[in-house]
C-alpha positions in Angstrom: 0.0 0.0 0.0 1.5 3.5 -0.8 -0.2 6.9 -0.1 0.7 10.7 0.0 0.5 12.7 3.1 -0.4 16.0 1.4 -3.9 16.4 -0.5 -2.1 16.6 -4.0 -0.9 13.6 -5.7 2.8 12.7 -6.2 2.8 14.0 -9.6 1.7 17.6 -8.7 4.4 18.4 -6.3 7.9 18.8 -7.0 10.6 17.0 -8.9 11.7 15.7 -5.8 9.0 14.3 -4.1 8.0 12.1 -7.1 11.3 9.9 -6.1 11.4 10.0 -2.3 9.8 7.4 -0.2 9.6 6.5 3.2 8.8 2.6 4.2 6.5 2.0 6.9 6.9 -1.5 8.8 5.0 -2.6 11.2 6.8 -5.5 13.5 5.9 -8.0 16.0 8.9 -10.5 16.8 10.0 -10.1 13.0 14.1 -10.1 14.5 14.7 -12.3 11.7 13.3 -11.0 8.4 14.7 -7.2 8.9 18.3 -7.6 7.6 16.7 -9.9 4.5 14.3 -6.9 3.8 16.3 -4.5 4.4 19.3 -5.1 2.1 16.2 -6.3 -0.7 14.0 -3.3 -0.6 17.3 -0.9 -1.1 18.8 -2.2 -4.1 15.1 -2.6 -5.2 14.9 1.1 -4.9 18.2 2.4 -5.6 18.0 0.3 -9.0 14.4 2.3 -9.5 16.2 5.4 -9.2 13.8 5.9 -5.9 15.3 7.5 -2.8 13.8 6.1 0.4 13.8 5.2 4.0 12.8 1.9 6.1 10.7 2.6 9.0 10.3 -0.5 11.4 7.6 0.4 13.7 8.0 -2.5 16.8 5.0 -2.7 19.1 6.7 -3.3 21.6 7.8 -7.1 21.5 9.7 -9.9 23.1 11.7 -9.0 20.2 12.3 -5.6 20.4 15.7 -5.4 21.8 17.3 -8.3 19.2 15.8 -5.9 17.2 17.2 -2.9 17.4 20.8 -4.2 17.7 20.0 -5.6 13.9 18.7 -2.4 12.8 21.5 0.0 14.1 23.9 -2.3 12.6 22.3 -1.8 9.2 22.5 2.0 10.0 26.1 2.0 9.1 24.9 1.5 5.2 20.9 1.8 5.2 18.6 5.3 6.1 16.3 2.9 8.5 14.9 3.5 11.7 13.7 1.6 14.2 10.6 3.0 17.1 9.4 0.7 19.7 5.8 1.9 20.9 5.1 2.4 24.2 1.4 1.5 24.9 0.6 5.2 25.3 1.1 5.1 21.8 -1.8 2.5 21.0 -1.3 -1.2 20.2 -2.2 -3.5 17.4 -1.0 -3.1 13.6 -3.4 -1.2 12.1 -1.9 1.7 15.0 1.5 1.2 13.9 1.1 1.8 10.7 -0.9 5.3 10.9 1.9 6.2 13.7 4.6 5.3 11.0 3.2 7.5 8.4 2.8 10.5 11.1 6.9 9.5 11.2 7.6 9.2 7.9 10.3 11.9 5.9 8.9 11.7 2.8 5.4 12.5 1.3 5.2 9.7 -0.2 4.4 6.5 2.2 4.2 2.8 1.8 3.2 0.3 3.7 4.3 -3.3 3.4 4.3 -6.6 6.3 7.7 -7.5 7.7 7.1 -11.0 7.2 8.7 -11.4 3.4 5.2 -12.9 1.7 5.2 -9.8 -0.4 8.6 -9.0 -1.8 11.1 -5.9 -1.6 11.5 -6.0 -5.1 8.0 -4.5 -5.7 7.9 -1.8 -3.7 8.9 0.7 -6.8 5.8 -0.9 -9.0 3.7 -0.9 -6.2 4.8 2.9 -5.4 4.7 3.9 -8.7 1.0 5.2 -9.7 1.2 6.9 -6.9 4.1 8.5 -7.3 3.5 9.2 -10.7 0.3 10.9 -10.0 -1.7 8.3 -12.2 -3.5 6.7 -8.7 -4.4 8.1 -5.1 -4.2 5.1 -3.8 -2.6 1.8 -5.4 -2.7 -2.2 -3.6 -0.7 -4.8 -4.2 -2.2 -7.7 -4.4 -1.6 -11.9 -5.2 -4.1 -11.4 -7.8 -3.4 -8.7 -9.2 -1.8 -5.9 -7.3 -0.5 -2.4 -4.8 -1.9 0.3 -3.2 -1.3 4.4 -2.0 -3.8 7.2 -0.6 -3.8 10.5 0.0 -4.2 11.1 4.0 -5.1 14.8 4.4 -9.2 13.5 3.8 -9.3 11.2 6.5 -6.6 10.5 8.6 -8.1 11.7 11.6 -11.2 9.9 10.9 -9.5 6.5 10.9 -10.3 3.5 13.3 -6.7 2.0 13.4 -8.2 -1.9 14.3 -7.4 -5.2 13.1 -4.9 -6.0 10.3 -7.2 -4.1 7.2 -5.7 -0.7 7.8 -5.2 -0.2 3.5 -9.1 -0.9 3.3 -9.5 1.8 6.3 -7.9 4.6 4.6 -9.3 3.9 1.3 -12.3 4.2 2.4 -12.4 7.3 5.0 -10.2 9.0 2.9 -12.6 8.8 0.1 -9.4 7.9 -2.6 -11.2 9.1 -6.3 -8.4 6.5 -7.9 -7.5 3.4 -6.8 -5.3 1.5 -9.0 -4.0 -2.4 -8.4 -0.3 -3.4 -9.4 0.7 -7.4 -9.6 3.0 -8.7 -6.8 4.0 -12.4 -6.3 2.9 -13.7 -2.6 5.9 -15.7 -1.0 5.4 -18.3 2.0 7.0 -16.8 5.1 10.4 -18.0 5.9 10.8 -16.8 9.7 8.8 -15.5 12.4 5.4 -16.9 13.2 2.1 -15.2 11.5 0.1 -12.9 14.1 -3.7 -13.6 12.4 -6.4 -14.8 14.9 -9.8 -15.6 14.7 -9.7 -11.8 17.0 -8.4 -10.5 14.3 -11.4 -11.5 11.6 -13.9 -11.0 14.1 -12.2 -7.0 13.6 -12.6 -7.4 10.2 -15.9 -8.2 10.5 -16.2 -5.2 13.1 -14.7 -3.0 10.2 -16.8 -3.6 7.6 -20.0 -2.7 9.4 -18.3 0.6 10.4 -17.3 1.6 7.5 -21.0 0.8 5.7 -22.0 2.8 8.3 -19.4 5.8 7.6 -20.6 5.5 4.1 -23.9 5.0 3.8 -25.6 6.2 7.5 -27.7 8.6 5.8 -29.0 5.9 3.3 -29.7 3.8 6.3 -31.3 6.0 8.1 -33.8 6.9 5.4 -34.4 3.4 4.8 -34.8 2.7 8.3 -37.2 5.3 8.8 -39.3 4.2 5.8 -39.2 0.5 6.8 -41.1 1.9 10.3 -43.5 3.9 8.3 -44.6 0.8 6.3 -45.3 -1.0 9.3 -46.9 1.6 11.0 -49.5 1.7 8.2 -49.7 -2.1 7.6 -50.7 -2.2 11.1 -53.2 0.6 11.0 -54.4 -1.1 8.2 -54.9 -4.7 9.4 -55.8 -4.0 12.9 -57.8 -0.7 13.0 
């Protein structure tokens, strides 16, 4: 997922902007996978012609320390950061990720899982229509493809739960384009997935908010008429 942070696309700002971008990664016991991604996502980039900048955003794991001794090694030759979240700071991925992009250097902001199933090398397809200007938001996806937004309509309205956080943007921060880019999904190679049955009840939990962001109005009105019919139906049968 990739996304500006003002409320022009990539393509209407400056020269600059349109190859600068700042990683967001969120982290849970992902020690591991960070050198790996690392190294992968910068000669990705650097090869793209794309400066950028890894943010790992920890939530505060049993990992954390292991962590950060990996990533200020990697300082020495990589522009990454590491933040470990203190539970002032909210927990949970959807959190990290919104905290990452308040974080982030550069305008332009993507947002990929530590975990290796979608690979470095994509990031500057993925990145691209946004960066380009041709998409305000792009997805990448196993079927077909990426994702980006721009966050000055909605980031304050968004519900940081569950795992869904690219659908939660899209969607409160009514994105006019939305275009998909291909990636290939890989199997994970280390760590241990974090998805729960908690975390498709959220989904679930979601879905009926966002309807409701959308469409109250609608709902409303069409609650209000399905009272009136009854109302009548009764006055008609019974009185």
């Amino acid at each position: 997922m990739a996304t500006t942070r003002s409320g022009t696309t990539a393509g209407g700002a400056g020269n600059g902007s349109r190859s600068q971008l700042s990683v967001v990664v969120p982290a849970y016991n992902e020690t591991d996978n960070i050198q790996p991604l690392c190294e992968r996502l910068f000669k990705a980039t650097k090869e793209a012609g794309i400066e950028a900048e890894l943010l790992i955003m920890d939530d505060e794991s049993p990992g954390s320390e292991a962590t950060k001794v990996v990533v200020e090694k990697l300082r020495a030759d990589y522009p990454i950061r590491v933040h470990c979240r203190r539970r002032s700071e909210g927990r949970g991925l959807s959190s990290a990720v919104l905290l990452g992009f308040d974080m982030a250097k550069y305008e332009n902001i993507l947002c990929m899982d530590a975990d290796l199933q979608h690979e470095p090398e994509a990031v500057p397809a993925v990145a691209d229509p946004v960066m380009s200007g041709a998409a305000e938001f792009s997805v990448g996806s196993r079927h077909v493809g990426g994702g980006g937004l721009v966050l000055a309509r909605g980031r304050q309205r968004c519900n940081p739960i569950g795992f869904k956080i690219g659908l939660e943007i899209m969607a409160r921060c009514r994105c006019a384009s939305v275009q998909d880019v291909g990636i290939t999904f890989r199997e994970r190679v280390a760590g241990e997935s974090k998805l729960t049955m908690k975390q498709n009840v959220q989904y679930l939990e979601q879905l009926a908010m966002l309807y409701w962001d959308r469409y109250a109005p609608i709902l409303v009105l069409l609650l209000v008429a399905i009272l009136v019919v009854l109302y009548l139906l009764a006055n008609a049968l019974f009185f």
